[in-house]
N, C-alpha and C positions, 0 to 999 in steps of 0.2 A: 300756282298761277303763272310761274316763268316758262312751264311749258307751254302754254297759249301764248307766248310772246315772243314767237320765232324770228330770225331772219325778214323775212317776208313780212310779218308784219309790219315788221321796223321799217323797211325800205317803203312800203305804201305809203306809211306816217312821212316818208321825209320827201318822198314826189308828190303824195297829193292833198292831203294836209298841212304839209308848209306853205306859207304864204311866198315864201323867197328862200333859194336854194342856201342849204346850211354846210358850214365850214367842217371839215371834218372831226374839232374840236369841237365844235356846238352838238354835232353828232351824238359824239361817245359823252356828253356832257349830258345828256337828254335820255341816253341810256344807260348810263351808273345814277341816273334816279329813279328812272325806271327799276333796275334791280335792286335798287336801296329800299326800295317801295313793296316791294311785290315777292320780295325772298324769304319765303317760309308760310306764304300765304294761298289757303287752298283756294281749285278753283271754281269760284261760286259766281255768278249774279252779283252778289252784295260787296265781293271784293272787286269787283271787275268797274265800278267807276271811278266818277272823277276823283284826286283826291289832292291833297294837301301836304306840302311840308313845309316845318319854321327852319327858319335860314340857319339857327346852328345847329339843323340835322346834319346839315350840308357844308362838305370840306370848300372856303372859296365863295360864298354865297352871290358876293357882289364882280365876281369877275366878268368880264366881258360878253362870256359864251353865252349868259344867264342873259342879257340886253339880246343878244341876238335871236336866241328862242322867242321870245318877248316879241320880237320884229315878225318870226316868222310865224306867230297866234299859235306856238304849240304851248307857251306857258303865262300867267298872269303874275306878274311881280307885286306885291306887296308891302307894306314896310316892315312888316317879322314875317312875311312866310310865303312863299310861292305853291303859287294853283296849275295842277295841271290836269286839263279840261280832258275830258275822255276823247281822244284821236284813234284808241287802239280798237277799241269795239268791233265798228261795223268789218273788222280785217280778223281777226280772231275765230277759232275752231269753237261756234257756241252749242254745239253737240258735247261738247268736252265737259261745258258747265256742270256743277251740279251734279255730280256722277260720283256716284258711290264706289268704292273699292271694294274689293273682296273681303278685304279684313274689317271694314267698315260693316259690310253686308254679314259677317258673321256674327260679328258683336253682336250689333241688333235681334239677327233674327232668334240668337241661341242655339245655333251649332256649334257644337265643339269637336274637337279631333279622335279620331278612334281613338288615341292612345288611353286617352281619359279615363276610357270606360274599363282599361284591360285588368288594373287590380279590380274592380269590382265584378268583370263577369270569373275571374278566376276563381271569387269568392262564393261565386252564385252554385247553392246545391243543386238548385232542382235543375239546373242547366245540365249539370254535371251528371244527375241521374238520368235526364232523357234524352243525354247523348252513349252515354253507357249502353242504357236499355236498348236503343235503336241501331247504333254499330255494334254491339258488344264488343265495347276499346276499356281498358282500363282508366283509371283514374289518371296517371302518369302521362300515357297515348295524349288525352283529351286535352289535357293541360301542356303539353306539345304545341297539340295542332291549334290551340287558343291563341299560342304564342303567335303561330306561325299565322293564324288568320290578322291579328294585330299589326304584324309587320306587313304583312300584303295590306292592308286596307292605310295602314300610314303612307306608303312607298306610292297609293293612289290619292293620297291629301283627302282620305273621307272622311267625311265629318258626319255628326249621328245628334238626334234632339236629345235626344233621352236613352237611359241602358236600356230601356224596352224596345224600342228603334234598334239599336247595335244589339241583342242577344239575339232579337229574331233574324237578323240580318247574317249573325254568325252560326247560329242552328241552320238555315236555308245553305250556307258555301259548306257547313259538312255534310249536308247531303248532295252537293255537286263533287263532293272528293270519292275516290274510289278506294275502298279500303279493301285488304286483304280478310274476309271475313269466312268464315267455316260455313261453308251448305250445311243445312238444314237437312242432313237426309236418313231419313229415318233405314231403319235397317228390318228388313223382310225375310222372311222366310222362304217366300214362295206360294204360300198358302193362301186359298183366296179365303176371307174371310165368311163366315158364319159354317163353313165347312170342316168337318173334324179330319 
């Protein structure tokens, strides 16, 4: 939430939402509550109103700055706890709300990191035979270039649902690699065939 509470914010709170211009102490008094408030707190809709602190939150409760805020309708005094009414709102980045992170967005959806998957497709035979059968690579080769598919797709931050998702995805990049493979060529005589 202290990144929606920039500069600029703060400056609109203290020219147009003050009632009467504030002391440069009532200032920085109005904003170490503000960050005393709001530090560690995501930024939602639901953290973003008005809200409440009792006075031995707060280093000083009954000092002068506290009357002053008071004067200029940015805070309500109480006898244990001061109110401080939502000023910051309509000056806030509210596209910002409510937004998910990446690592939020992976938890959820169930993506995990290629690495995840790398002992388990190493493990995988039938992988192993129909990358054989289709390069004719060895056993050793396959499990090389497994490795080396793993490190390329980590070094890209890809994430995969399932090993079904990640083998097929790893069978498809060894048929975009170019492998040194023997032609196929059969060996002739000369002879056309059905002719003695």
């Amino acid at each position: 939430m202290l990144r929606l509470l920039s500069l600029f914010t703060l400056q609109q709170i203290f020219e147009f939402e003050a009632l009467k211009p504030l002391t440069p102490f009532g200032q920085l008094t109005y904003i170490r509550c503000l960050l005393y408030y709001f530090e560690g707190k995501e930024a939602t809709n639901e953290n973003c109103k008005a809200f409440e602190l009792y006075k031995n939150e707060i280093p000083n409760p009954n000092s002068m700055h506290f009357l002053e805020l008071q004067e200029a309708g940015l805070i309500t005094l109480h006898t244990n706890r001061i109110g401080f009414p939502n000023k910051w709102y309509k000056y806030i980045d509210k596209s910002q709300l409510d937004k998910v992170t990446v690592e939020e967005h992976l938890i959820t959806s169930g993506l995990k990191p290629a690495m995840e998957f790398q002992e388990e497709m190493l493990q995988q035979g039938s992988a192993f035979d129909l990358l054989g059968m289709r390069y004719r690579l060895k056993r050793e080769q396959i499990e090389t270039l497994i490795k080396d598919f793993f490190m390329e797709q980590s070094a890209k931050q890809k994430h995969y649902y399932s090993i079904t998702d990640c083998s097929s995805h790893c069978i498809n990049w060894f048929g975009k690699k170019k492998f040194d493979m023997p032609l196929n060529s059969g060996k002739s005589s000369g002879k056309i065939l059905g002719r003695d």
